[in-house]
C-alpha positions as a printed Julia matrix, in Angstrom:
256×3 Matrix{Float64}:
   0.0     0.0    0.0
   1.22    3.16  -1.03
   2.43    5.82   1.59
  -0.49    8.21   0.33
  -3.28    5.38  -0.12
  -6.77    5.97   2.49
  -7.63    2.44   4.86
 -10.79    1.52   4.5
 -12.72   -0.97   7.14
 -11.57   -4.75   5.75
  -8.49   -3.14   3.31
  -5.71   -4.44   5.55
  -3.57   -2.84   7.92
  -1.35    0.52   7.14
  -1.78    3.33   5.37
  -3.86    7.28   6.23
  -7.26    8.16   6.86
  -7.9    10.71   5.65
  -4.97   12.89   8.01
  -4.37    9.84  10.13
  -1.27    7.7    9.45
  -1.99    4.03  10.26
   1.23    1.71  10.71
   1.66   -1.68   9.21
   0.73   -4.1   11.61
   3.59   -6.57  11.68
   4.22   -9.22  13.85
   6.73   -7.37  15.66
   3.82   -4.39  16.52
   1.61   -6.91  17.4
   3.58   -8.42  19.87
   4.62   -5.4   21.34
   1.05   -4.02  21.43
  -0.17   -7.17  23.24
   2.4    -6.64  25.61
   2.35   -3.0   26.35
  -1.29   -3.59  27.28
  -0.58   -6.5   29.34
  -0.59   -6.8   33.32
   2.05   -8.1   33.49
   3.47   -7.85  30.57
   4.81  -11.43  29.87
   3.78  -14.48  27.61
   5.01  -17.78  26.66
   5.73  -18.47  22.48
   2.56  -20.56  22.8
   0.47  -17.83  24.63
   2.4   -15.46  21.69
   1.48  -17.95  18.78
  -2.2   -18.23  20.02
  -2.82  -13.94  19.91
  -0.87  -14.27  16.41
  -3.94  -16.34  15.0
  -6.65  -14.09  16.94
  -5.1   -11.16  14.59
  -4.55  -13.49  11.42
  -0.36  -13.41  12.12
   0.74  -16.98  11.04
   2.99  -19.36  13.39
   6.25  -18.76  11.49
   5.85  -14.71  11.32
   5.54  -14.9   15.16
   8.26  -17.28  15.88
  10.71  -15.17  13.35
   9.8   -12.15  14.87
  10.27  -13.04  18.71
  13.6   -14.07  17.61
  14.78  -10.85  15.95
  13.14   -9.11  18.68
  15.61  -11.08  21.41
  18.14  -10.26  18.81
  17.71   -6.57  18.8
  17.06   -6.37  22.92
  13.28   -5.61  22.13
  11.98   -8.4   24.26
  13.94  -10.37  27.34
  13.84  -14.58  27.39
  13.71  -16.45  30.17
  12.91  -20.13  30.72
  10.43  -19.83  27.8
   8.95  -16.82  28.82
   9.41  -13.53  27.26
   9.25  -10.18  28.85
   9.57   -6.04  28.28
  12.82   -4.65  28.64
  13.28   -1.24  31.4
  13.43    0.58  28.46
   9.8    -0.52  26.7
   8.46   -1.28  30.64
   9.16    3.07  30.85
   7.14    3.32  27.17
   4.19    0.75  29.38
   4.31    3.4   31.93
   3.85    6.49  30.04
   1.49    4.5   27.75
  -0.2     3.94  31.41
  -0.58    7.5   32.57
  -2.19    8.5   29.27
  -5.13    7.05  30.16
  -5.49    8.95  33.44
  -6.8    12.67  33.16
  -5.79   15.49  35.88
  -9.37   15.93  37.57
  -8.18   19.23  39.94
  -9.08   22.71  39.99
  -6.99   24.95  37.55
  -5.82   28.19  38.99
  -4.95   29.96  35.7
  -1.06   30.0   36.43
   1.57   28.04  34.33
   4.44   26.16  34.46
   7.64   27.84  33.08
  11.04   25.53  32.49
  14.0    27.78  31.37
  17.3    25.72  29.89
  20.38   27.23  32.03
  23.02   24.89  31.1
  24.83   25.38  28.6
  27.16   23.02  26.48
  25.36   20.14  26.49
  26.69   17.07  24.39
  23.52   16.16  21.66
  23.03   13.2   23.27
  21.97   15.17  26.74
  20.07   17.92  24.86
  18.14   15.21  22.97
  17.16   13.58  26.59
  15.93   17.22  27.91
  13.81   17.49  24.75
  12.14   14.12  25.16
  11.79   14.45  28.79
   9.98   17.92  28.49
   7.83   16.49  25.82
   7.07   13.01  27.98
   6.03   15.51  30.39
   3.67   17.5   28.16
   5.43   20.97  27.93
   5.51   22.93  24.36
   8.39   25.01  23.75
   7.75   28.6   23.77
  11.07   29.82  21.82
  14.51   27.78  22.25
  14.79   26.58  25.76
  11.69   28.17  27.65
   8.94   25.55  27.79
   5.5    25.94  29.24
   2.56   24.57  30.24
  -0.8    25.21  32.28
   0.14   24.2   35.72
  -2.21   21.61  36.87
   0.0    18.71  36.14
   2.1    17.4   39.55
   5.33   16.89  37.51
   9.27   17.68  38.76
  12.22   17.23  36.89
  13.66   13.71  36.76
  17.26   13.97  38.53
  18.97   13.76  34.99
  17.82   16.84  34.08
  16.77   18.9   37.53
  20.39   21.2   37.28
  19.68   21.75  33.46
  16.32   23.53  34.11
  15.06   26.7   36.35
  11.47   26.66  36.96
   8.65   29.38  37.31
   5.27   29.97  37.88
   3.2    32.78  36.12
   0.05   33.99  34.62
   0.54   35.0   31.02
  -0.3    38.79  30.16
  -1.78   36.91  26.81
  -5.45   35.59  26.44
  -4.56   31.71  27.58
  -6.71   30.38  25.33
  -4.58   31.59  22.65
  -1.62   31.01  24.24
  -2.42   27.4   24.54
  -3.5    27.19  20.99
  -0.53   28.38  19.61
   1.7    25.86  22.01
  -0.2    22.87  21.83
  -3.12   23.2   18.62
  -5.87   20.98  20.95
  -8.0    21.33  17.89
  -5.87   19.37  15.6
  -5.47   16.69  18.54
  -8.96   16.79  18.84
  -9.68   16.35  14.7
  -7.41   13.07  14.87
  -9.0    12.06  17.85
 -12.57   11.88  16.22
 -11.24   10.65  13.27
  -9.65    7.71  15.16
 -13.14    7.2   16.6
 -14.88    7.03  13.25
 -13.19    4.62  12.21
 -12.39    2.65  15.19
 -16.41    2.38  15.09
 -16.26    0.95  11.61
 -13.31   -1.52  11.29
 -14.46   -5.17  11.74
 -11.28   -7.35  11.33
  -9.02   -7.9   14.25
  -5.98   -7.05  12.64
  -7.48   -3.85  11.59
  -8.76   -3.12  14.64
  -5.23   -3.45  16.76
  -3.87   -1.6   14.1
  -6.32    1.16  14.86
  -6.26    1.16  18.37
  -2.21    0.9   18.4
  -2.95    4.38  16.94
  -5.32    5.49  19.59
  -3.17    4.72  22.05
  -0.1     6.31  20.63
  -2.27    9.43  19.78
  -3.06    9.24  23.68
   0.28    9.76  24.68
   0.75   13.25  22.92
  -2.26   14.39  24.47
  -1.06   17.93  26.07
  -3.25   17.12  29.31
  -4.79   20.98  29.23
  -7.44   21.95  31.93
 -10.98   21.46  31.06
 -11.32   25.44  30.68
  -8.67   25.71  27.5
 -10.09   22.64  26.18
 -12.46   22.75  22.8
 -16.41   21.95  23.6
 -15.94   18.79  21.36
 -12.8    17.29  23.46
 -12.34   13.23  22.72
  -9.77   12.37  25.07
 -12.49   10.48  27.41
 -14.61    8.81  24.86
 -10.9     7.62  22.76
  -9.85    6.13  26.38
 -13.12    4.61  27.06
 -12.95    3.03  23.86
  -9.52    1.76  23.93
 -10.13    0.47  27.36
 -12.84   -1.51  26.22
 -11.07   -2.59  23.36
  -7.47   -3.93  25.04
  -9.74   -5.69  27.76
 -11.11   -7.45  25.65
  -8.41   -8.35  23.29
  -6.67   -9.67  27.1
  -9.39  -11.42  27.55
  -9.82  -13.28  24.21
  -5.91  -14.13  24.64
  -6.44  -15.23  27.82
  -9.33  -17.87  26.83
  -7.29  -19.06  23.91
């Protein structure tokens, strides 16, 4: 399928709708998904070979992919039994808090995170970037990032000397302010698009391929308060849905 091709409900796994890319499901994403939504997140090749055929991924696929996957440090063996690594048991946990919402009172100040170090090998600025973007902050200009502060977050101890943080209350509308940071509108478009279709798909293969997208889209969600957030917000109904879909899935495996 070509990189600019639309999925439709039954036409296999991969490709856009409409602005919504959809990955391939291979064998290696399909283990990984299973796992990622798994408490705990272990499985035996025959538990692994058994959620291959309830998503139409033959024997020899799955066995050829758990072995690259060893291979490439992806997964963890032991006695027959394979498990998530630290570093994809840290991608469980953030995949984890996306489903919870901050349910407190807002009181209209921010969060402000100024850079102050300064020669920084790329390897240490790349970290700072991903960890102020795990922890849903947009970056104003280089090196001040903000957010609305109703999230409990502090800096992880790898980057605590890099940063100096603030509170404030913008002199700008926040509304705008938070469009311009974090565009909740275009979240929210993908977000009801993901629904649409997630309501239409039928195969199982198409539908973990859907709902692997759901639950990545849930991770960049910028976690605003309810008051900068637009009337049509589908962060609740896209983890009520994906809920409902990976207990399920758990459960099928489970019977199998």
């Amino acid at each position: 399928m070509r990189h600019d091709d639309r999925v439709s409900p039954g036409s296999g796994a991969g490709g856009h709708l409409g602005t919504v890319r959809l990955r391939p499901l291979t064998a290696r994403s399909a283990i990984l998904s299973l796992l990622l939504g798994a408490h705990p997140p272990s499985a035996t090749v025959s538990d692994l070979v058994a959620f291959g055929r309830q998503v139409d991924i033959n024997e020899s696929a799955v066995r050829a992919a758990l072995t690259r996957m060893v291979a490439a440090g992806d997964l963890l063996r032991d006695n027959g039994t394979y498990t998530l690594p630290e570093r994809l048991l840290e991608r469980q946990r953030r995949q984890d808090e996306a489903m919870q919402v901050p349910d407190g009172p807002w009181d209209g100040s921010w969060r402000i995170a100024a850079v102050v170090s300064s020669g920084k090998d790329a390897a240490s600025r790349v970290n700072l970037r991903r960890s102020m973007l795990t922890a849903h902050f947009a970056e104003l200009r280089e090196g001040l990032w903000m957010r609305p502060d109703n999230l409990s977050w502090y800096p992880s101890d790898d980057i605590a000397d890099d940063l100096e943080l603030m509170s404030a209350r913008p002199e700008h509308d926040a509304d705008h302010l938070a469009h311009h940071l974090f565009q909740p509108g275009r979240w929210a478009s993908v977000g009801h698009t993901l629904l649409a279709y997630a309501d239409r798909v039928s195969t199982a293969r198409d539908r973990l391929t859907v709902f692997a997208t759901v639950v990545r889209h849930l991770t960049h969600d910028p976690l605003l308060p309810a008051e900068l957030l637009p009337d049509d917000w589908p962060g609740a109904a896209l983890r009520e849905t994906y809920d409902a879909f990976r207990d399920e899935v758990i459960r099928e495996w489970r019977r199998s």
